[in-house]
C-alpha positions as a Python dict, from the first residue, in 0.01 Angstrom:
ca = {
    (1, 'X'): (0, 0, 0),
    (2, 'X'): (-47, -386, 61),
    (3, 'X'): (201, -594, 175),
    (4, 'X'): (144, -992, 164),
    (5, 'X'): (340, -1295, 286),
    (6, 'X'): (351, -1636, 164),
    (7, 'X'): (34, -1693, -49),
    (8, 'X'): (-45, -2066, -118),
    (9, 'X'): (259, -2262, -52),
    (10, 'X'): (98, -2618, 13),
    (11, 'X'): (-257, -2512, -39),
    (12, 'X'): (-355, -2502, -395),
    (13, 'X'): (-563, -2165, -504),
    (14, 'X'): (-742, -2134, -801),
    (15, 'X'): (-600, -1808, -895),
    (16, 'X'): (-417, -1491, -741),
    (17, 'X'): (-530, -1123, -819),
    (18, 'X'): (-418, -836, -616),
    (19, 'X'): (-478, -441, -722),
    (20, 'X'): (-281, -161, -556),
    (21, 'X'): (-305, 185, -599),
    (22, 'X'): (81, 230, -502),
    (23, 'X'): (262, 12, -367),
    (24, 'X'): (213, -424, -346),
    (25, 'X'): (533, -608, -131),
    (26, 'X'): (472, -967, -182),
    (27, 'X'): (681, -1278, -10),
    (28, 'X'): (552, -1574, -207),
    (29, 'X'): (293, -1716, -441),
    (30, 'X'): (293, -2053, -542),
    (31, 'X'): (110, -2359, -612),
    (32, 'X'): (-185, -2081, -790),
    (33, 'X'): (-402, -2332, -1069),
    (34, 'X'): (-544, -2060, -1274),
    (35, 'X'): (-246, -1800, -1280),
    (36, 'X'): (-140, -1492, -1096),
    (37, 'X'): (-240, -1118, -1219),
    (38, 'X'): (-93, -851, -1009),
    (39, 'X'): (-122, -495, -1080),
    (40, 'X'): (24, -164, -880),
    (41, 'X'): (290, 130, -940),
    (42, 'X'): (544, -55, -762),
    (43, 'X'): (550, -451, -693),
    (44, 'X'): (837, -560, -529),
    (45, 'X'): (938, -946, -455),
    (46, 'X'): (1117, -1140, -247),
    (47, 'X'): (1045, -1462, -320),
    (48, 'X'): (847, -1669, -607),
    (49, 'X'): (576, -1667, -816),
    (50, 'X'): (486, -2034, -941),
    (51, 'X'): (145, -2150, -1111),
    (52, 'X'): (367, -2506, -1213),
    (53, 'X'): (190, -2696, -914),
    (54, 'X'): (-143, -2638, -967),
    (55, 'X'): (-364, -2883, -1246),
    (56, 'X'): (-402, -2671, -1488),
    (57, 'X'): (-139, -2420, -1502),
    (58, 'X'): (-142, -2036, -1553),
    (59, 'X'): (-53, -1717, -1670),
    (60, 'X'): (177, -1472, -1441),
    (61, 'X'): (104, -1127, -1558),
    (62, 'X'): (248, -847, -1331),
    (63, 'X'): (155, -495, -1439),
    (64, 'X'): (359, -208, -1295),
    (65, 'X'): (741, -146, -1137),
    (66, 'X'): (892, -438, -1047),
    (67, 'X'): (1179, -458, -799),
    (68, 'X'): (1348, -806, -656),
    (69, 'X'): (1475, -813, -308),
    (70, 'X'): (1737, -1135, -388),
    (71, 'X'): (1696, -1403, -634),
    (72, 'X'): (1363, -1473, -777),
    (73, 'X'): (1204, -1779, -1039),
    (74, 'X'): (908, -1685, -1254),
    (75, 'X'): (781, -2045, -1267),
    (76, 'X'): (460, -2114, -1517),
    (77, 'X'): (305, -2428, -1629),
    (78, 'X'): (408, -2514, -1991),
    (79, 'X'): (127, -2496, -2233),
    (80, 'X'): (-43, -2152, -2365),
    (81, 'X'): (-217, -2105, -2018),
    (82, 'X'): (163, -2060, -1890),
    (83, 'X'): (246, -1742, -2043),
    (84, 'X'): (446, -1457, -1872),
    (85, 'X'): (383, -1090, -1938),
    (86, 'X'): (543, -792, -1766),
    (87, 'X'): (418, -442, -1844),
    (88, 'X'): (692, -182, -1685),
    (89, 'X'): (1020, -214, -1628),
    (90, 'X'): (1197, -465, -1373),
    (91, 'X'): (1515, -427, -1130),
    (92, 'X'): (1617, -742, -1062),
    (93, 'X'): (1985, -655, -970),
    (94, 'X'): (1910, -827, -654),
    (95, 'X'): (2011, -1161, -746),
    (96, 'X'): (1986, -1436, -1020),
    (97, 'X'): (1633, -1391, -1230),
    (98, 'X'): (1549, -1736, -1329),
    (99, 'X'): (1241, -1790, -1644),
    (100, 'X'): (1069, -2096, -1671),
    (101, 'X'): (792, -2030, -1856),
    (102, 'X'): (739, -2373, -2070),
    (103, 'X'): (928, -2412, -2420),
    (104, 'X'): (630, -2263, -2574),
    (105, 'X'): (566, -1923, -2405),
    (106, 'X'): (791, -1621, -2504),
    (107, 'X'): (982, -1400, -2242),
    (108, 'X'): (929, -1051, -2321),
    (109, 'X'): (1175, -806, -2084),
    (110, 'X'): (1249, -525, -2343),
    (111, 'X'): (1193, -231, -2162),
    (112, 'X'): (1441, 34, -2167),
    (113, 'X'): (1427, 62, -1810),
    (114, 'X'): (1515, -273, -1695),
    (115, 'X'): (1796, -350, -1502),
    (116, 'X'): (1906, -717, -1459),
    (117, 'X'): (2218, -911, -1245),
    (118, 'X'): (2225, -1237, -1395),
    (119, 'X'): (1883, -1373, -1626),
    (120, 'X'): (1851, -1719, -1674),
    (121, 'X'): (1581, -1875, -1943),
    (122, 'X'): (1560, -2249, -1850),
    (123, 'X'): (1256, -2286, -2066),
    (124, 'X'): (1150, -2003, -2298),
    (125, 'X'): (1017, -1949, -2665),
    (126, 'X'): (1109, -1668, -2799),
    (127, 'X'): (1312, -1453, -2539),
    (128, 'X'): (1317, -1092, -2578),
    (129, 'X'): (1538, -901, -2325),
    (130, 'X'): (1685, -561, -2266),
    (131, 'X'): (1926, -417, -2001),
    (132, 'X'): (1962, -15, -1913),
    (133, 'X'): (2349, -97, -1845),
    (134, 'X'): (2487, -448, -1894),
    (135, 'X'): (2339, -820, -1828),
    (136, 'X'): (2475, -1144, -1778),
    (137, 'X'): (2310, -1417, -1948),
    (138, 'X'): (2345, -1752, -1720),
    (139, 'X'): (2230, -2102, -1831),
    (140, 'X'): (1955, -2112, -2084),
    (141, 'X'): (1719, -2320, -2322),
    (142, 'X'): (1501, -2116, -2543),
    (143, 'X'): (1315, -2310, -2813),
    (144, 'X'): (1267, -2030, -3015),
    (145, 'X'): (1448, -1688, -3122),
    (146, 'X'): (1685, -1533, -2842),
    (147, 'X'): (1716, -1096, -2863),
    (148, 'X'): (1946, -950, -2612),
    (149, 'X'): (2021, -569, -2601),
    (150, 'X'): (2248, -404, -2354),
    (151, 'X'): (2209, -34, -2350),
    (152, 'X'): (2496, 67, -2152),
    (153, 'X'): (2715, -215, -2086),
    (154, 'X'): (2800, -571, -2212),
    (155, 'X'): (2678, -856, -2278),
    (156, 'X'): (2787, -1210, -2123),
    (157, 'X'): (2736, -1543, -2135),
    (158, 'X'): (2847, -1774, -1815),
    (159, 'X'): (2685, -2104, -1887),
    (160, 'X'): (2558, -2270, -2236),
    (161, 'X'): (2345, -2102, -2395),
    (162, 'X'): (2062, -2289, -2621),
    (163, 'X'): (1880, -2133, -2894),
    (164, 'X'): (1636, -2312, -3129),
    (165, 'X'): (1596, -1992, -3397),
    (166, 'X'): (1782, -1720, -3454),
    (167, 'X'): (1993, -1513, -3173),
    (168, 'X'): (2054, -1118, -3245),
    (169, 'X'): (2300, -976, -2989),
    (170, 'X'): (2328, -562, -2968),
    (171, 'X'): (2544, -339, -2773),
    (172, 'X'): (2461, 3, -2725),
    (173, 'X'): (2693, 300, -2701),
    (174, 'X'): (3021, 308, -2670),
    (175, 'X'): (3047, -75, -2583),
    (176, 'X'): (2995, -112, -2942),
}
């Protein structure tokens, strides 16, 4: 297991890669130039990740369980070295999940697993998300196409909502 405080905040780092064999607890990472890549079974957060400070932006890429402690931003530069990826599932029941990955990346949360409070996009491309139960859909700007599937629950909107493309709504279940 690794557990790891505040990483950057008003020190600039070229990049942030951290490997765990089980479990990774991590505070905050921001101001990274070159991205952030962390990998283990189970990641939780309880803070931020941001690459928006640094001069030439980067990737997030987080590879493994993900669980928030409260509310967290996913904060990338915009431009193609600002993309967000997310391999597993995430519980971010916690609090508010706020994307801002640049109006060009895409948001990809469509694993069955996933279990969100409230998701806000305020800069997406094409946003792709999926909720075990139910999700609330707060604020958003998404250049692109918006897909939101709720396996067990509903969905809802509680602020404007901006799509670009084409939005496809689904409802699981007996919600249907």
């Amino acid at each position: 297991d690794i557990a790891v405080g505040v990483i950057g905040g008003t020190t600039e780092l070229d990049s942030v890669t951290v490997n765990s064999a089980n479990t990774l607890t991590l505070s905050t990472v921001d101001t990274v130039d070159n991205g952030v890549d962390l990998t283990a079974t189970t990641i939780n957060l309880n803070g931020s990740l941001s690459t928006v400070n640094g001069t030439n932006g980067g990737a997030i890429a987080l590879t493994g369980a993900v669980t928030t402690g409260g509310a967290i931003s996913f904060v990338s530069d915009i431009g193609i070295a600002g993309a967000f990826s997310l391999t597993g599932s995430i519980d971010a029941t916690a609090g508010t999940l706020t994307m801002d990955v640049g109006s060009g990346n895409d948001v990809i949360l469509n694993n069955a697993s996933n279990d969100f409070g409230t998701i806000l996009v305020t800069s997406g491309n094409n946003v792709n998300l999926r909720d075990a139960n139910g999700i609330i859909l707060g604020a958003s700007t998404i250049s692109g196409n918006l897909t939101v599937q709720a396996d067990a629950g509903t969905i809802t909107d509680i602020g404007v909502v901006s799509v670009g493309g084409i939005t496809t709504l689904t409802v699981v279940g007996a919600n249907t």
